[in-house]
C-alpha positions in Angstrom: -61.4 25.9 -39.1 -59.8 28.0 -36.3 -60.8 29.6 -33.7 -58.9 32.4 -31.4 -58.4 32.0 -28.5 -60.9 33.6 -25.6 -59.4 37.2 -23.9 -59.0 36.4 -20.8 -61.6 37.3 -18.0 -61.0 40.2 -15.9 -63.0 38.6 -13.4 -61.8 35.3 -12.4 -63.7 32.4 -10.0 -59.8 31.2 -9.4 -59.8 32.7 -6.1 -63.4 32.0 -5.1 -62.7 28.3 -5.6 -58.9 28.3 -4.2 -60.8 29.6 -0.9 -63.6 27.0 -0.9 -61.3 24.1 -1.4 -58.5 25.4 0.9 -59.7 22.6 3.3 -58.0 20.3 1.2 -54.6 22.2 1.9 -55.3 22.5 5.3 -55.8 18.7 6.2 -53.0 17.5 4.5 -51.0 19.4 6.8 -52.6 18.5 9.7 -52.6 15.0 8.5 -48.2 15.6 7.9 -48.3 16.8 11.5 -50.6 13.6 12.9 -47.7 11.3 10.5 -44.7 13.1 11.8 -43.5 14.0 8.5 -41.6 17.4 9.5 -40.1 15.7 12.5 -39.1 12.7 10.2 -37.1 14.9 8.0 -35.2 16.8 10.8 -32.5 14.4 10.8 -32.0 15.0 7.1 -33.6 14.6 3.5 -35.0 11.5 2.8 -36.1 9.8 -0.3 -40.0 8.5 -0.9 -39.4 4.7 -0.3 -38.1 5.7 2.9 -40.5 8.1 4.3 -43.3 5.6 2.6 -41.3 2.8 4.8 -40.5 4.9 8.4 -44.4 6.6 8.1 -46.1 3.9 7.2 -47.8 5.0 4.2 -49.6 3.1 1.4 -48.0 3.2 -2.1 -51.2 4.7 -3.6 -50.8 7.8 -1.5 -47.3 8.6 -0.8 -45.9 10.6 -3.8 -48.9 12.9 -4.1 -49.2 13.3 -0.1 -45.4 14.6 -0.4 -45.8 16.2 -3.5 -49.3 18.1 -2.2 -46.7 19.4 0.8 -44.1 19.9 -1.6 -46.6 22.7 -3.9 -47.6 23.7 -0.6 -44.4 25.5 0.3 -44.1 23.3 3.6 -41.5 20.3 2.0 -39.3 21.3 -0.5 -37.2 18.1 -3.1 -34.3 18.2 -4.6 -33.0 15.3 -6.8 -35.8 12.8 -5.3 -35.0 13.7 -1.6 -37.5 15.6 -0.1 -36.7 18.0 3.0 -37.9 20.7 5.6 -38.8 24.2 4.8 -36.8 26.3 7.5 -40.2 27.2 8.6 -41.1 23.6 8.9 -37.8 22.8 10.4 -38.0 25.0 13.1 -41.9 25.1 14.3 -43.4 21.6 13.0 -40.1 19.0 14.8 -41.8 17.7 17.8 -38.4 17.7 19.2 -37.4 21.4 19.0 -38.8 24.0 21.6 -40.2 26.3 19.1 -42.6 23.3 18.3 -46.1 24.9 17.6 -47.9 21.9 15.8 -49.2 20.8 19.3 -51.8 23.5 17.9 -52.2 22.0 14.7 -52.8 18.7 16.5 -55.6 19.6 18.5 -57.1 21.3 15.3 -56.7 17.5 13.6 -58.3 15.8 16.6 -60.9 18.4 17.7 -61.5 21.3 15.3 -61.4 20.2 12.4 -64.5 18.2 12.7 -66.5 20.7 14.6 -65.7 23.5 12.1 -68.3 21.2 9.8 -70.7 22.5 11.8 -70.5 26.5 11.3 -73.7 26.9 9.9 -75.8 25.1 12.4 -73.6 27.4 15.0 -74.5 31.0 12.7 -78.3 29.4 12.9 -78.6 28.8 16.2 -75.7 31.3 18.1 -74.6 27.6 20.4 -71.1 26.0 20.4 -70.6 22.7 18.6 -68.1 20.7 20.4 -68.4 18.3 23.0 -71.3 20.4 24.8 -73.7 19.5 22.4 -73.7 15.8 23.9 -74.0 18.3 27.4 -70.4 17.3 28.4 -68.1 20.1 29.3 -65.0 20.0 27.2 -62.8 21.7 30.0 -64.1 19.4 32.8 -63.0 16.4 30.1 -59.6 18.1 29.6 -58.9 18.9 32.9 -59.7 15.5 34.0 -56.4 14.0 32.0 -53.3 14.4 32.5 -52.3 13.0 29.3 -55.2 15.3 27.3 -53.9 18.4 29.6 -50.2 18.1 29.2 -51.2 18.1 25.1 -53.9 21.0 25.6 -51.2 23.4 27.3 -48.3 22.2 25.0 -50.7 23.4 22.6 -51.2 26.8 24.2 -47.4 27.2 24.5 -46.5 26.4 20.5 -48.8 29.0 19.3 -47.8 31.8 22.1 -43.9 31.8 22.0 -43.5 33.8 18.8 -45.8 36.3 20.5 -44.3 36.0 23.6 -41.1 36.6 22.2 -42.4 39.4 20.6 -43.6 41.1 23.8 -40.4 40.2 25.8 -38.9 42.6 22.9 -41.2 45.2 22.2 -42.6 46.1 26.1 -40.6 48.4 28.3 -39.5 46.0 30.8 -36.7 47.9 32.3 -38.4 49.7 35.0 -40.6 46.2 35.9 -40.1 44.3 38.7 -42.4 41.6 39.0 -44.9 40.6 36.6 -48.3 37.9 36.6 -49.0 35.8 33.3 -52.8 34.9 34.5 -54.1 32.0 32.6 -50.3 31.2 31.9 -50.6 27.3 31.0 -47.4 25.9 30.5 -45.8 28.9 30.9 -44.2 29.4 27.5 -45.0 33.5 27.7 -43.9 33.3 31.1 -41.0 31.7 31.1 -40.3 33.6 27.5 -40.6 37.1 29.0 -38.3 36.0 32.6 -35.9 34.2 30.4 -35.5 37.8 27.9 -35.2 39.7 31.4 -33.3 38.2 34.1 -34.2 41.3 36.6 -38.1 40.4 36.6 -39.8 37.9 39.3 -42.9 35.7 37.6 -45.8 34.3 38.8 -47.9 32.3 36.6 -51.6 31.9 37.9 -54.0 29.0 36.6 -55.9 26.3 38.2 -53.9 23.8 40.5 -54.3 21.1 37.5 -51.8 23.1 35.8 -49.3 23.5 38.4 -47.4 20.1 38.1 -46.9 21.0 34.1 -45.6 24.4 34.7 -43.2 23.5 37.0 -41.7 21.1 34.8 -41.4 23.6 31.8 -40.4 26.1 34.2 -37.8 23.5 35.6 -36.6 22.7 32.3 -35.9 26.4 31.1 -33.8 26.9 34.3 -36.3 29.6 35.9 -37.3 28.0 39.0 -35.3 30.5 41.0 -37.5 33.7 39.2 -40.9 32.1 38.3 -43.2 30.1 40.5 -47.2 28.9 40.4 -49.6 30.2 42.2 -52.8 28.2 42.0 -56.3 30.1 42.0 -59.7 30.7 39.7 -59.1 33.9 38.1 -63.4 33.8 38.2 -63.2 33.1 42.4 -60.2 34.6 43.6 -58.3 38.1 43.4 -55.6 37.9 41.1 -51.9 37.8 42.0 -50.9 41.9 42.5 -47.6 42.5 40.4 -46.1 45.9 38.4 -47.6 43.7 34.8 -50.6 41.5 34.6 -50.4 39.8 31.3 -53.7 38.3 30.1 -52.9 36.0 27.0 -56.2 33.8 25.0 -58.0 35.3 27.6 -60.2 37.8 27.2 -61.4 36.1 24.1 -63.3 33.1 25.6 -65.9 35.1 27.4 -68.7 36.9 26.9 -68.9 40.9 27.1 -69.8 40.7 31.0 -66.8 38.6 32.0 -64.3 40.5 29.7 -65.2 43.3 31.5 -65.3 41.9 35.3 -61.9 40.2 34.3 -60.3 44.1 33.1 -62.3 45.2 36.3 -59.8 42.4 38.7 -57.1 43.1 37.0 -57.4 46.8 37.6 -58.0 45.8 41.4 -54.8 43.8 41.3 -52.5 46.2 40.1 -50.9 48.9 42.1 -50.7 52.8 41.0 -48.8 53.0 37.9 -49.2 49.6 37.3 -50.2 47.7 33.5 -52.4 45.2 32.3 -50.8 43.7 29.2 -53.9 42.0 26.8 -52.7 40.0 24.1 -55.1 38.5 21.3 -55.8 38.0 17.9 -57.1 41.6 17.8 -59.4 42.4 15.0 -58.7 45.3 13.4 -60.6 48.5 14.0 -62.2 48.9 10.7 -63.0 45.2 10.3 -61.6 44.6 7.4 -57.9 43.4 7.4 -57.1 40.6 10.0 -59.0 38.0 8.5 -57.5 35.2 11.7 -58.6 37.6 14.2 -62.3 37.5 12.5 -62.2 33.4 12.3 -60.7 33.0 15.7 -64.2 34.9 16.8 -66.4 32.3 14.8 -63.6 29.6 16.2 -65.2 31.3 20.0 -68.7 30.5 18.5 -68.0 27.0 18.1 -65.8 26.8 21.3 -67.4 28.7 23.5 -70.9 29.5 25.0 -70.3 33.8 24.6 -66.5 34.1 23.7 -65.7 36.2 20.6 -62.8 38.3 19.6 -62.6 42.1 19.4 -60.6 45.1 17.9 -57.9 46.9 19.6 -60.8 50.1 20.5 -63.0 47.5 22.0 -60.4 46.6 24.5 -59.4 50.3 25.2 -62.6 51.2 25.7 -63.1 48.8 28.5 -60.2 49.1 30.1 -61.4 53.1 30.5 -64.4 52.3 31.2 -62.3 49.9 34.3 -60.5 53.0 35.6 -57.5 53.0 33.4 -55.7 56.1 32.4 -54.2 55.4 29.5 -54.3 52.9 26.8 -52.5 52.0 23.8 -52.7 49.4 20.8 -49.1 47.8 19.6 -48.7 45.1 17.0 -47.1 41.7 18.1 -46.2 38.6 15.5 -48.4 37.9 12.8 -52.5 38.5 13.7 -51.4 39.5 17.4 -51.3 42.8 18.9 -51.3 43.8 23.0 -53.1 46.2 24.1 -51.9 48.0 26.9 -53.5 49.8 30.3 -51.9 52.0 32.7 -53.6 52.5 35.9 
């Protein structure tokens, strides 16, 4: 006896249950970043004994770690070797610049675990990292030099493509000096100085930062154009320049602050002057930018009142700061900048 075959479904729990597993996915490549796979493979392909060997990986788990990265799009193989995806090559090798798996490693070490607590956070409206044992994670962070130089590496891997992406599509031509507040390790700094050797920079964080910026700034040849100025953007005026850029900043307050923050800004610039905001903007309709929504919840588990917003919610306070004109532009990937002119 035969049966035929069922019709196809039109309506399919395939991508209901891709989504709800796509943890899986996700830590095996934070787990290939916390190995070193990618920056393994950077001197060339390499076969399974001898990334089993060099990574120290049991037998068990080796070929289907590899070949999980491999279906993943992030390794490729060919003839038993296995090798770097040029988008692996280029932003998971520790030892390139365009490095952004510092990211990826504090997700590994920090996130990924407090993410396990969303829906306590949607119950309850309170972060769930370290301040739940009443420790301030910042205070922690600041407190290390070895934890701080990771936290602002971090902070630079995931801003150079969008800092590259605002050295390109802002009209710097008629800028002459320019303030990256909250600047870190200075990758959008040095990024936007380096793309236009006309401009003077000042990056302004708290005096922690100061002995790491110099360094990168030291290292990318700009000591001559960009310099540190220590402050608290919350306690002191901000640096006055023709640009304030405000990068993963706006985003870790709550509504007050955004708006105090727009309202310095506006103090600090002179007439004609721009405040450059750069985010994972949501956009306005709330419906496409699926990062920009998550990076919100990530401001729920991170933060006490952060939470991301769409391009009109930005405009509308920076109006409602004294600015005269606003506009939205797109950046590099989920980014956009949105741009006031006093």
């Amino acid at each position: 006896m035969t049966s035929e075959p069922l019709a196809p479904d039109a309506v399919s729990p395939a991508g209901i249950m891709q989504l709800g597993m796509a943890f899986w996915g996700s830590k095996t490549l934070l787990s290939a970043v916390e190995l070193g796979v990618f920056t393994a493979l950077a001197t060339g392909p390499k076969t399974l004994p001898e990334l089993q060997e060099g990574l120290g990986l049991h037998p068990r788990a080796a070929r289907d770690f590899l070949d999980a990265l491999v279906a993943l799009r992030i390794l490729d193989r060919q003839d038993g070797r296995y090798a770097n995806t040029p988008e692996a090559d280029r932003y998971l090798d520790r030892a390139k610049p365009s490095y952004v798996g510092g990211l990826l490693e504090m997700a590994n070490r920090r996130l990924y675990g407090f993410w396990g607590n969303l829906t306590e956070a949607l119950r309850t409206g309170q972060p769930q990292n370290e301040s739940k044992d009443g420790s301030n994670p910042f205070t922690a962070l600041y407190a290390s030099p070895e934890q701080l130089q990771t936290f602002l590496g971090a902070m630079t891997g995931v801003s150079l493509p969008i800092a590259q992406a605002i050295a390109a599509a802002f009209p710097w031509g008629d800028v002459r000096s320019f303030v990256d507040v909250g600047c870190a390790q200075g990758g959008c700094t040095a990024t936007i100085a380096a793309a236009h050797p006309h401009l003077s920079g000042t990056g302004f964080d708290l005096p922690a930062v100061q002995p790491v910026f110099e360094a990168y700034i030291a290292g990318r040849n700009l000591a001559g154009r960009v310099r540190f100025q220590p402050g608290n953007f919350f306690a002191d005026p901000l640096p006055t320049a023709d640009v304030i850029v405000m990068g993963h900043v706006l985003h870790d307050w709550d509504l007050p602050t955004k708006q105090a923050l727009i309202g310095k800004a506006y103090a600090a610039l002179p007439s004609g002057g721009t405040l450059l905001v750069y985010d994972a903007i949501i956009d306005d309709a709330r419906r496409e930018n699926a990062f920009g929504l998550l990076m919100s919840l990530n401001m729920l588990i991170e933060t006490p009142g952060g939470f991301d917003y769409t391009g009109a919610d930005c405009m509308g306070w920076m109006r409602a700061a004294g600015f005269s004109a606003t506009r939205a532009q797109g950046l590099h990937g989920s980014h956009a900048m949105i741009i006031g002119t006093k």
